[in-house]
C-alpha positions as CSV (number, residue, x, y, z in Angstrom):
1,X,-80.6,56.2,-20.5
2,X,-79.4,59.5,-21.6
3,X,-77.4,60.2,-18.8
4,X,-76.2,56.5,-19.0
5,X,-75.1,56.7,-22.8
6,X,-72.9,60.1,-21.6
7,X,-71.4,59.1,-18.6
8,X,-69.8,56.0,-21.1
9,X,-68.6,58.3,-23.6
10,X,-66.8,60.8,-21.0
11,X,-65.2,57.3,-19.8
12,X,-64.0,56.4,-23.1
13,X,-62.5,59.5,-23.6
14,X,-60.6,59.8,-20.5
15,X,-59.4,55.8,-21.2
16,X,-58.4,56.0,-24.6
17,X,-55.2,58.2,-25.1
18,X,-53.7,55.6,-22.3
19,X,-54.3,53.0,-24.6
20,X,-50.8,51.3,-26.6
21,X,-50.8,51.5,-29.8
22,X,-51.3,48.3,-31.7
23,X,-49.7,47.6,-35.1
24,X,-52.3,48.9,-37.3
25,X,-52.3,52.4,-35.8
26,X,-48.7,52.1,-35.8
27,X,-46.2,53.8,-39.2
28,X,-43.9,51.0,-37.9
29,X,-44.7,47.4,-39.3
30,X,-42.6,44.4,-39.4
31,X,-43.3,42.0,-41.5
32,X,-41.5,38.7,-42.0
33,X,-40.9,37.2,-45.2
34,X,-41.4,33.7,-44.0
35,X,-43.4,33.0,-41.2
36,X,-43.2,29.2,-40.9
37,X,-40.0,27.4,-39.9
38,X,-39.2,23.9,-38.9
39,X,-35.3,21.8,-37.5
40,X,-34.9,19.4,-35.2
41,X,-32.9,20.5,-31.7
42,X,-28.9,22.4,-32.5
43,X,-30.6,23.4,-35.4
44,X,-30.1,27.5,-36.0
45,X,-32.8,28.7,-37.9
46,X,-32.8,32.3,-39.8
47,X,-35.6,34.4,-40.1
48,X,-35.7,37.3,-42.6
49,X,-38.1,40.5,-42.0
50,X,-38.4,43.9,-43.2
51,X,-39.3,47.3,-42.2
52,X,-41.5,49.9,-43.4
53,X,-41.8,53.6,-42.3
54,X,-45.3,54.5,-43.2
55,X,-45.3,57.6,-41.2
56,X,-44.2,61.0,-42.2
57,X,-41.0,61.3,-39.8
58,X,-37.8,59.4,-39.9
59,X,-37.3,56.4,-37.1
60,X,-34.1,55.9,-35.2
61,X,-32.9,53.1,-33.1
62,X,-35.2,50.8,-33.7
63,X,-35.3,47.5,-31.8
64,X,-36.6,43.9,-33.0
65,X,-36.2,41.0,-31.0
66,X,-38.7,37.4,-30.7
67,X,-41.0,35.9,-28.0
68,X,-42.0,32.2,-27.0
69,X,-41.6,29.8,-24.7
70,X,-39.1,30.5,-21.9
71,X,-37.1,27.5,-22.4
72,X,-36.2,25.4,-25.3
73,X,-35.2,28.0,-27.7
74,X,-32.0,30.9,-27.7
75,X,-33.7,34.0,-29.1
76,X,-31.5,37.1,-31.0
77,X,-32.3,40.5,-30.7
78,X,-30.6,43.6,-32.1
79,X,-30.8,47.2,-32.5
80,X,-31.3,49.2,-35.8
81,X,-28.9,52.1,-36.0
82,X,-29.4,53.4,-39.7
83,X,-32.2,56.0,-39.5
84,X,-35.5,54.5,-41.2
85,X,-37.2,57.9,-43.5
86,X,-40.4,58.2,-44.1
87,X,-42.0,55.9,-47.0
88,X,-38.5,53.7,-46.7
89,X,-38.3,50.1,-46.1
90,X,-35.4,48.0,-44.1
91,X,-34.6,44.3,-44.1
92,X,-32.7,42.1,-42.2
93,X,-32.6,39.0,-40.5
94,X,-33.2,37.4,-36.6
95,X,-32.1,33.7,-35.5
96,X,-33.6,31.0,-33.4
97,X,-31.3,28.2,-31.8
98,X,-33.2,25.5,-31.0
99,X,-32.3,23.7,-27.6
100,X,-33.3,20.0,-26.4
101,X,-37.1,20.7,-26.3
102,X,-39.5,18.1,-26.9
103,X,-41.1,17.8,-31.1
104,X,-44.1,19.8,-31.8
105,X,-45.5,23.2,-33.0
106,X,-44.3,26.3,-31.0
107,X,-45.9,29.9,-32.1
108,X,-43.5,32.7,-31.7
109,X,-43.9,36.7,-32.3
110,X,-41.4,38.7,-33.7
111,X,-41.3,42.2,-32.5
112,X,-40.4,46.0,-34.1
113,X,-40.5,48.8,-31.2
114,X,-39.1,52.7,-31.8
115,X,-39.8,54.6,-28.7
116,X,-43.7,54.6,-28.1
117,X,-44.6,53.0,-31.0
118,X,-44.0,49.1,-32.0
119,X,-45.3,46.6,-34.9
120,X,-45.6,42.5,-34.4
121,X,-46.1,39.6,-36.3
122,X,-46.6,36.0,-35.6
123,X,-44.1,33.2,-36.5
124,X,-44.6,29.2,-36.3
125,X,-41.1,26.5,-35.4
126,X,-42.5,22.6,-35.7
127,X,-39.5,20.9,-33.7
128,X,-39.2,17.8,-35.0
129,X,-38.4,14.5,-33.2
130,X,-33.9,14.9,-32.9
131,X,-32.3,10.4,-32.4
132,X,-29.3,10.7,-31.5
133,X,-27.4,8.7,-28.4
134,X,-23.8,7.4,-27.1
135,X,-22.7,4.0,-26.7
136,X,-19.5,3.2,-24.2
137,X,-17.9,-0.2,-23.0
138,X,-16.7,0.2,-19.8
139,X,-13.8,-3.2,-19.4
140,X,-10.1,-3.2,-18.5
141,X,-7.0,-4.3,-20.4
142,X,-5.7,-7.1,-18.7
143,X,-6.8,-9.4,-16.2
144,X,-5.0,-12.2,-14.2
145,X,-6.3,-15.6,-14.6
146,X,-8.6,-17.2,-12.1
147,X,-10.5,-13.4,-11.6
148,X,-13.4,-12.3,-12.8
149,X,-13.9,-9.8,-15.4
150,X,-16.5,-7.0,-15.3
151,X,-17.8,-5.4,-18.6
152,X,-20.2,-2.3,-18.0
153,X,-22.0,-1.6,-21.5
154,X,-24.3,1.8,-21.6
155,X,-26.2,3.9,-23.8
156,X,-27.4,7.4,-23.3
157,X,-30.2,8.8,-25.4
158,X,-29.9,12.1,-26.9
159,X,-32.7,12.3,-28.1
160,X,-35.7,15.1,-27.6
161,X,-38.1,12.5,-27.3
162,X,-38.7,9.0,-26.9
163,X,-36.9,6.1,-29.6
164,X,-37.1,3.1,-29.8
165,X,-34.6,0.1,-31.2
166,X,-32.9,-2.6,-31.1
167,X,-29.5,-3.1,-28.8
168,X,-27.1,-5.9,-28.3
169,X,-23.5,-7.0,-28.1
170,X,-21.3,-10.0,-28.7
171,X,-18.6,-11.1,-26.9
172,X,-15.7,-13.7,-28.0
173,X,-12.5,-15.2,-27.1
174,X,-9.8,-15.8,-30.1
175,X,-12.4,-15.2,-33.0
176,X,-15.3,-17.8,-31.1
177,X,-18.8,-16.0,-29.6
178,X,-18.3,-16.6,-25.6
179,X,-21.9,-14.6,-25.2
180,X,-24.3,-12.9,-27.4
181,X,-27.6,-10.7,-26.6
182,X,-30.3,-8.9,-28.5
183,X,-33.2,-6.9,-26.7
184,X,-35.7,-3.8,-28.1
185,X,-36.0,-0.9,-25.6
186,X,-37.3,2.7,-25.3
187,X,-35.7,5.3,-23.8
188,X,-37.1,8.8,-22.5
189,X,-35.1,11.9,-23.3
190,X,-32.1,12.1,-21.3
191,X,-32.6,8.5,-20.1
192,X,-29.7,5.4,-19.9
193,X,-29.7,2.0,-20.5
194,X,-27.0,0.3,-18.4
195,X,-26.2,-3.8,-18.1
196,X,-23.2,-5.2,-16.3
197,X,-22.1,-8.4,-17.6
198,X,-19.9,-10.8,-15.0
199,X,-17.6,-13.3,-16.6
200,X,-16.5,-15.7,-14.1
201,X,-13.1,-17.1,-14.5
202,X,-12.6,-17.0,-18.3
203,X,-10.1,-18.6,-19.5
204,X,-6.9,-17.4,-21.1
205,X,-7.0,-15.8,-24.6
206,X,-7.6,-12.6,-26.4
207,X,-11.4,-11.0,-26.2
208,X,-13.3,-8.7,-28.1
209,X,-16.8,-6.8,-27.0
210,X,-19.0,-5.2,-29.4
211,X,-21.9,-2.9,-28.5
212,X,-24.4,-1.9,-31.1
213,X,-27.8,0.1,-31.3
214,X,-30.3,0.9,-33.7
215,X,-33.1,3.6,-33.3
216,X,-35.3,6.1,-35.6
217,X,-33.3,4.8,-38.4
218,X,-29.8,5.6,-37.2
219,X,-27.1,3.0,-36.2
220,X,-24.0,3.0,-34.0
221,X,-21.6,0.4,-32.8
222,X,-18.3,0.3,-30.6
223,X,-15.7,-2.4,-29.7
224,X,-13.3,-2.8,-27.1
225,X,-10.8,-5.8,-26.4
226,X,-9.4,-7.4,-23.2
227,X,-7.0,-10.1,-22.0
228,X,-6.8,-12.6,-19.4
229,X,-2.9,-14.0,-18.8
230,X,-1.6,-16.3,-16.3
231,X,1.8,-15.6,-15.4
232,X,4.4,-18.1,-14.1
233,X,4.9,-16.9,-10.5
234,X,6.3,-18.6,-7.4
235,X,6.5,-17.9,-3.6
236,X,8.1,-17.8,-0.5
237,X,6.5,-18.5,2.5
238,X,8.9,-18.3,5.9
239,X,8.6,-17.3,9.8
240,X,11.3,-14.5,10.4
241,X,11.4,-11.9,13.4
242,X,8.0,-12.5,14.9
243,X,6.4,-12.8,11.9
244,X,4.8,-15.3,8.9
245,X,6.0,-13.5,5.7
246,X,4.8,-14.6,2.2
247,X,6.6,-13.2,-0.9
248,X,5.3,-14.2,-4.0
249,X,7.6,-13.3,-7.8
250,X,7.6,-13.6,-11.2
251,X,10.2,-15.2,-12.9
252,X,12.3,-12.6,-13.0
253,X,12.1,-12.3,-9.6
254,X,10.3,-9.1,-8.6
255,X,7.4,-8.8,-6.5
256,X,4.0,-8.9,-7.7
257,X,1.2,-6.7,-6.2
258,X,-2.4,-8.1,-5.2
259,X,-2.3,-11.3,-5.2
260,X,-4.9,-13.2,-3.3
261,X,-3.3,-14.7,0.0
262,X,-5.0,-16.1,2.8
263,X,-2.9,-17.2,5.9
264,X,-5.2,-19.2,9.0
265,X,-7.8,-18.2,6.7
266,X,-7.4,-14.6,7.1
267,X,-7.4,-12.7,3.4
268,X,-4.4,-10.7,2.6
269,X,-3.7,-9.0,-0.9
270,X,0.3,-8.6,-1.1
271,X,1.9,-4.9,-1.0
272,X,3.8,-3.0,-4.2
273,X,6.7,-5.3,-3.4
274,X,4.7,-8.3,-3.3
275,X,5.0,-9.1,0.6
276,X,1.9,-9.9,2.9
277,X,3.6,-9.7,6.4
278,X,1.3,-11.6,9.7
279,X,2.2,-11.1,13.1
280,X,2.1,-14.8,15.0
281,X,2.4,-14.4,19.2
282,X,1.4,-18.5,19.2
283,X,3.9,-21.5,18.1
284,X,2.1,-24.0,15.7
285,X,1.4,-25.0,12.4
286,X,0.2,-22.5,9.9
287,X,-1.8,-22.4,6.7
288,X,-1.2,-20.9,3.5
289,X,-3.3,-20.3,0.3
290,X,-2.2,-18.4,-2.5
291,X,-4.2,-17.8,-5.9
292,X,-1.1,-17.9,-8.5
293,X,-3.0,-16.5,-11.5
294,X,-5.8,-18.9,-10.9
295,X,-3.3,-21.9,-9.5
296,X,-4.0,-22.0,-6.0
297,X,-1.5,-23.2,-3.8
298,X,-1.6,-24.7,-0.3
299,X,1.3,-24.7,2.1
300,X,2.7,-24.3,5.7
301,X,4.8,-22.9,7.8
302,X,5.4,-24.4,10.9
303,X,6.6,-21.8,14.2
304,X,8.5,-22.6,16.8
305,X,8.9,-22.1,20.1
306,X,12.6,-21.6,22.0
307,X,12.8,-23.5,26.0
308,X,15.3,-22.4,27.9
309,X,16.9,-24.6,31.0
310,X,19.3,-24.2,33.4
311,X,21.8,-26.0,35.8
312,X,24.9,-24.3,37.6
313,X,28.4,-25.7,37.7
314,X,30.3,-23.6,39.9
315,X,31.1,-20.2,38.8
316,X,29.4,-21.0,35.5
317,X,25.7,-20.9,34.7
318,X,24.9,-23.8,32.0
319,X,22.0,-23.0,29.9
320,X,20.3,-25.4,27.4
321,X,18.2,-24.7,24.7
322,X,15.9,-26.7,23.0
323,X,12.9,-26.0,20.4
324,X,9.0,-27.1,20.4
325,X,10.1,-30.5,20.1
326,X,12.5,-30.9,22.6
327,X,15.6,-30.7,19.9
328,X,18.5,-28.9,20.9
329,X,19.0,-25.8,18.9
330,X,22.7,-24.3,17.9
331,X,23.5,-21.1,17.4
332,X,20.9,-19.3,19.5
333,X,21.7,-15.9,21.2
334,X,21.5,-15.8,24.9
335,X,21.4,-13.2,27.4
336,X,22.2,-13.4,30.7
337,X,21.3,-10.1,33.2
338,X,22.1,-10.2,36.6
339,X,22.8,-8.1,39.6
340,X,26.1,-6.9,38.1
341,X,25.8,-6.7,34.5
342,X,25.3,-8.8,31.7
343,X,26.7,-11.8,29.9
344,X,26.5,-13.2,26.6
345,X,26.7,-16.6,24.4
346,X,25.9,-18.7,21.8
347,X,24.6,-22.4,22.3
348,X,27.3,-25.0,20.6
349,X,25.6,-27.9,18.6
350,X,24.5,-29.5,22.0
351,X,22.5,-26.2,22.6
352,X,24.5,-25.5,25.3
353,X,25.9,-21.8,26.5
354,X,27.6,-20.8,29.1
355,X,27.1,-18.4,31.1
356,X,30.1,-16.6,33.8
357,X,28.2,-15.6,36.6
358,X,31.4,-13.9,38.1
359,X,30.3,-11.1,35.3
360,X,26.1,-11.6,35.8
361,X,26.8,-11.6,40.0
362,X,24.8,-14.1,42.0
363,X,21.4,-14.2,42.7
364,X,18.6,-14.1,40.1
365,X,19.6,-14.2,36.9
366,X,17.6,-13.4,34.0
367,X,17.6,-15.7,30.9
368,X,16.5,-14.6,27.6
369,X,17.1,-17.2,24.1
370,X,16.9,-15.0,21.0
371,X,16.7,-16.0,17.2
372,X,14.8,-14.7,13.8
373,X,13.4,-17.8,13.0
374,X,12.0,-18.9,16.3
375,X,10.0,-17.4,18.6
376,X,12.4,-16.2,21.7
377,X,12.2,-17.8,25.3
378,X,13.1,-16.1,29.0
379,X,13.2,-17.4,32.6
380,X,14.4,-16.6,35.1
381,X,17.3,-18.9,37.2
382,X,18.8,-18.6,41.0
383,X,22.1,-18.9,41.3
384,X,24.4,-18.7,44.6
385,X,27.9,-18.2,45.0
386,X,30.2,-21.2,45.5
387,X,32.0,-22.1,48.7
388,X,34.8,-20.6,49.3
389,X,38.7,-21.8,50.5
390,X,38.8,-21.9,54.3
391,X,41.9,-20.7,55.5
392,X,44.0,-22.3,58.9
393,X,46.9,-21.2,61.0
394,X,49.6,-23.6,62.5
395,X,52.5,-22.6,64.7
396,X,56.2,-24.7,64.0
397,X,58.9,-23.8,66.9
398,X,62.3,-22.7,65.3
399,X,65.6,-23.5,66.9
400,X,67.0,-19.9,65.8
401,X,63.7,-17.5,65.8
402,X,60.9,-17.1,67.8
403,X,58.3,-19.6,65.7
404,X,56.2,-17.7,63.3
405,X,53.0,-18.5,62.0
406,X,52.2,-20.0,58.7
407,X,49.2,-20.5,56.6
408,X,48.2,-23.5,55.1
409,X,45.0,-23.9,53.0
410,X,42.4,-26.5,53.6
411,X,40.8,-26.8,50.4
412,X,36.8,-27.4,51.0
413,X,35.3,-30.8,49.3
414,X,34.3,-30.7,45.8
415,X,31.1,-31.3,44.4
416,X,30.8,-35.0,43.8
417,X,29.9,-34.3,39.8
418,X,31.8,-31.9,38.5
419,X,31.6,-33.0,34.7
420,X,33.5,-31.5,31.8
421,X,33.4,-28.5,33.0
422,X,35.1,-29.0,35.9
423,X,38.1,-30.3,34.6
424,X,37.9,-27.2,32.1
425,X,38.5,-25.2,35.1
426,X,41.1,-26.8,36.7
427,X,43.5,-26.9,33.3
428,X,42.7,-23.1,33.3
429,X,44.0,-23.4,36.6
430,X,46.9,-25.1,35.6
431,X,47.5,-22.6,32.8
432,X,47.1,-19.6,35.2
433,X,49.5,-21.1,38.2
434,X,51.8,-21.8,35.0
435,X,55.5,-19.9,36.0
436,X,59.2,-20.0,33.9
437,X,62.4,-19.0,34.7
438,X,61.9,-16.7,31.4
439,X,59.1,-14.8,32.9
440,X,62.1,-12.2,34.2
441,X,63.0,-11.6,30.3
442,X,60.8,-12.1,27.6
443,X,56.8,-12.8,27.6
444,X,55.6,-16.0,27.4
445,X,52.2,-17.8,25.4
446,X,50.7,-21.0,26.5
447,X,48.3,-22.8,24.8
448,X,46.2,-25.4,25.6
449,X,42.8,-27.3,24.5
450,X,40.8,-29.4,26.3
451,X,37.0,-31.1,24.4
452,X,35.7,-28.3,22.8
453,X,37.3,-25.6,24.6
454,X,40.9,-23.8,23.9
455,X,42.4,-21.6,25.9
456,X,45.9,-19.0,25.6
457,X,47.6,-17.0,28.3
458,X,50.1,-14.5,27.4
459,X,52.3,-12.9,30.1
460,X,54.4,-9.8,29.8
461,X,57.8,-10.4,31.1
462,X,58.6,-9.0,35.3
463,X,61.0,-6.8,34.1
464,X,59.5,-5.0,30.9
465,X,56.1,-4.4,29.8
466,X,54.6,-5.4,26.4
467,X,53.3,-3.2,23.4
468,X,50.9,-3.9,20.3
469,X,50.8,-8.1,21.1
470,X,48.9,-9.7,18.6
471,X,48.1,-13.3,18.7
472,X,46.5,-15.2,15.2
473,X,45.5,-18.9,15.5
474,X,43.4,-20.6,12.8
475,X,40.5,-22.9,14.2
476,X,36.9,-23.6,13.4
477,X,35.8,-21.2,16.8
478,X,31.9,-20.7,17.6
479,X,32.7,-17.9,20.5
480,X,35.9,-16.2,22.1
481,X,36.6,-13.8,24.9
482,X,39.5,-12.3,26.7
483,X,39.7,-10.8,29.6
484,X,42.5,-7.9,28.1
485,X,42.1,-6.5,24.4
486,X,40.1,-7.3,21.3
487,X,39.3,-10.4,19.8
488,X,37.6,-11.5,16.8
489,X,36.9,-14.3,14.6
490,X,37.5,-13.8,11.0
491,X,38.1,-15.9,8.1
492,X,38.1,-19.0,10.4
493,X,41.1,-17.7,12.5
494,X,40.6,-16.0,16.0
495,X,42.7,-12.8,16.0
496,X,43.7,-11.3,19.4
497,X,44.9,-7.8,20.3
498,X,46.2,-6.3,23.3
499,X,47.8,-2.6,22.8
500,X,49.9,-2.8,26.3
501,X,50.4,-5.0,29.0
502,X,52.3,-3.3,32.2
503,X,55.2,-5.7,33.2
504,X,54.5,-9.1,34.8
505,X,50.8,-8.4,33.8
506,X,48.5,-11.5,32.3
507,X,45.6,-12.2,30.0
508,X,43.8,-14.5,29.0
509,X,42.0,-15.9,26.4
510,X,39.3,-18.4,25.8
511,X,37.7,-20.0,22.4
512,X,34.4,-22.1,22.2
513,X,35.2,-24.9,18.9
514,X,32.5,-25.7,16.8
């Protein structure tokens, strides 16, 4: 036992000088002048203390700082410069921000170290329950008539710990309630309350929304206001270039943006310039609905489909063109392409054209019928080159000279129908074989019409050429060409213009009349 009792003590005294001090054994105490504190969270609190130097040498830098919980509070510390003699005492002050903790009773030490030696004493924060939260309506400005509006209302506790309240809101239209709601709810720290209210197609006016909460004795409220308009707008709906095209306008007549429009069924929303464009590659009868502000609006547009056929009259390819419905159609571009180039024209009222195949060449011909508000047409058509004069030679004796040949023409038969156009050709024959006495002198101009066709021939003189010509005649004309200069149709006058024509050299000229 003896043994036992000695081996303890030679334990204790090899243990002890690594020992730290504690505060009693200490010359440095701390001592707070209050040690219990309460706030609620953002509170800052302040915590006075002193110093005391009960030792007998003087203590420099001296550090004091506080201890808790790792979270929830924002602890100061500091250093004490000014030397601390002996027997002298030092006060000052520490502060505590308290952060979003939950309410209760927290114990905290505050803390006095100089080098190896060091002094403590405890401190108590209650943290008291912190209500606090945000309210926010989340609703546009304006809405067209015949949508729906959606009104988001929220709150967001702020709170440390739970509350609990009342929250509603009220809605109305020009002063009357359109809806009202009242519920009680709790909410956890950091927690939301969200509810979306729909209302379907309101009707026009001015409305108000009003959110308001009341929890742990404190009370909040916001409002926020809305209207629903219906403008006056119209529409255009039209097939142009391929394409069904819907413009829709205010009265002013500028596009308007996002508007509901469904074509075949198909939903479209129109562009910043308040066009929905739809590509069509059928003929046939197409639905529109449009959703005016809440008017809805049914129409149609009805495409159609160009038919092209053909028949050939000689040196001329006739072309008719009809629509979906078998109706001729005027004024409809058409292209003829053929083995040596290409010919154009324009279908009269008849939706006729006619085509010169002595430009296209013989052969296949291809036939195209072009417009922006039908859909275009092509075929092609065989053509082959008409019979040609035969020539013959006869022999007639001479009393003087030995008998010479001469050449007579045997014209072949004609066609048994030749039709208008026909005789067109022959006066243009005429016109052509047309000769004067004058022709040695001066140039001549004839002029001749015949139906709906008119046709001029200018001929510079045998003896002199012509310069600048220029030939103005006013008539209603669909479609000219010349086979020598320009010629254009302006102002309804056909204006032709030749810059030189070498002597005893022709042109011609021939006008389509509407």
């Amino acid at each position: 036992m003896k043994l036992r009792g000695i081996m303890i003590i030679l334990l204790l005294t090899a243990v002890l000088p690594f020992l730290p001090p504690t505060s009693a054994q200490s010359p440095l105490v701390i001592v707070p002048l209050n040690n219990d504190f309460s706030g609620v969270p953002g509170d800052t609190i302040i915590i006075p203390f002193s110093l005391k130097n009960l030792g007998n040498q003087t203590l420099e830098n001296v550090s004091v700082y506080i201890t808790g919980p790792a979270e929830g509070f924002l602890y100061q510390s500091k250093v004490i410069r000014e030397p601390i003699g002996p027997n002298q005492t030092y006060q000052d002050t520490l502060s505590i921000k308290i952060l979003n903790i939950a309410p209760g009773k927290y114990n905290l030490t505050i803390v006095a170290r100089a080098g190896s030696v060091y002094s403590e004493a405890p401190l108590t924060v209650t943290v008291k329950t912190f209500v606090d939260y945000d309210l926010k309506i989340d609703v546009g400005r304006k809405y067209p008539y015949g949508s729906n509006v959606s009104v988001i209302l929220r709150m967001d506790s702020k709170a440390n710990g739970v509350i609990i309240g009342r929250i509603g809101y009220t809605i109305t239209r020009d002063g009357e309630t359109v809806e009202n709601f009242v519920t009680t709810i709790y909410l956890n720290p950091g927690e939301k309350w969200v509810r979306n209210v729909t209302l379907s197609l309101p009707p026009v006016g001015d409305y108000t929304v009003r959110l308001w909460a009341y929890f742990g004795g404190k009370s909040k409220s916001t409002t926020a206001t809305f209207r629903v308009f219906q403008r006056n707008l119209g529409y255009k709906a039209y097939f142009e270039n391929g394409a069904i095209h819907v413009f829709v306008h205010d009265e002013s007549g500028r596009g308007v943006p996002d508007i509901s429009v469904k074509i075949n069924e198909i939903p479209f929303k129109t562009d910043e310039s308040g066009t929905v464009s739809y590509l069509v590659s059928e003929p046939g009868t197409y639905g529109i609905v449009l959703n005016l502000d809440g008017r809805i609006v049914t129409t149609f547009v009805e495409v159609k489909k160009l038919f092209i056929s053909y028949e050939q009259r000689n040196e001329t390819l006739l072309v008719r063109v009809v629509d979906s419905t078998g109706k001729p159609v005027p004024n409809i571009t058409v292209t003829a392409s053929g083995p040596l180039g290409k010919d154009y024209s324009t279908t009269n009222a008849s939706g006729l054209a006619a085509v010169d195949l002595r430009r296209t060449g013989y052969g296949t011909i291809i036939l195209k019928a072009e417009s922006s508000t039908y859909m275009g047409a092509s075929t092609s058509a065989k053509t082959v080159e008409p019979p040609r004069p035969t020539p013959t030679t006869t022999s007639s004796p001479s009393p003087t000279t030995t008998p010479q040949p001469t050449t007579t023409t045997t014209p072949s038969k004609p066609p048994r129908d030749y039709g208008p156009l026909a005789l067109i050709l022959i006066v243009s024959g005429v016109l052509l074989a047309g000769t004067s006495y004058l022709a040695f002198f001066q140039h001549t101009v004839q002029e001749e019409t015949l139906d709906r066709y008119y046709f001029v021939k200018v001929k510079a003189p045998r003896l002199r050429g012509i310069d600048n010509f220029r030939f103005e005649k006013g008539v209603n004309a669909i479609e000219a060409r010349a086979t020598r200069g320009k010629v254009k149709i302006k102002d309804g006058s056909v204006i032709w213009e030749i810059d030189r024509l070498e002597p005893g050299e022709e042109a011609y000229l021939q006008v389509i009349l509407g």
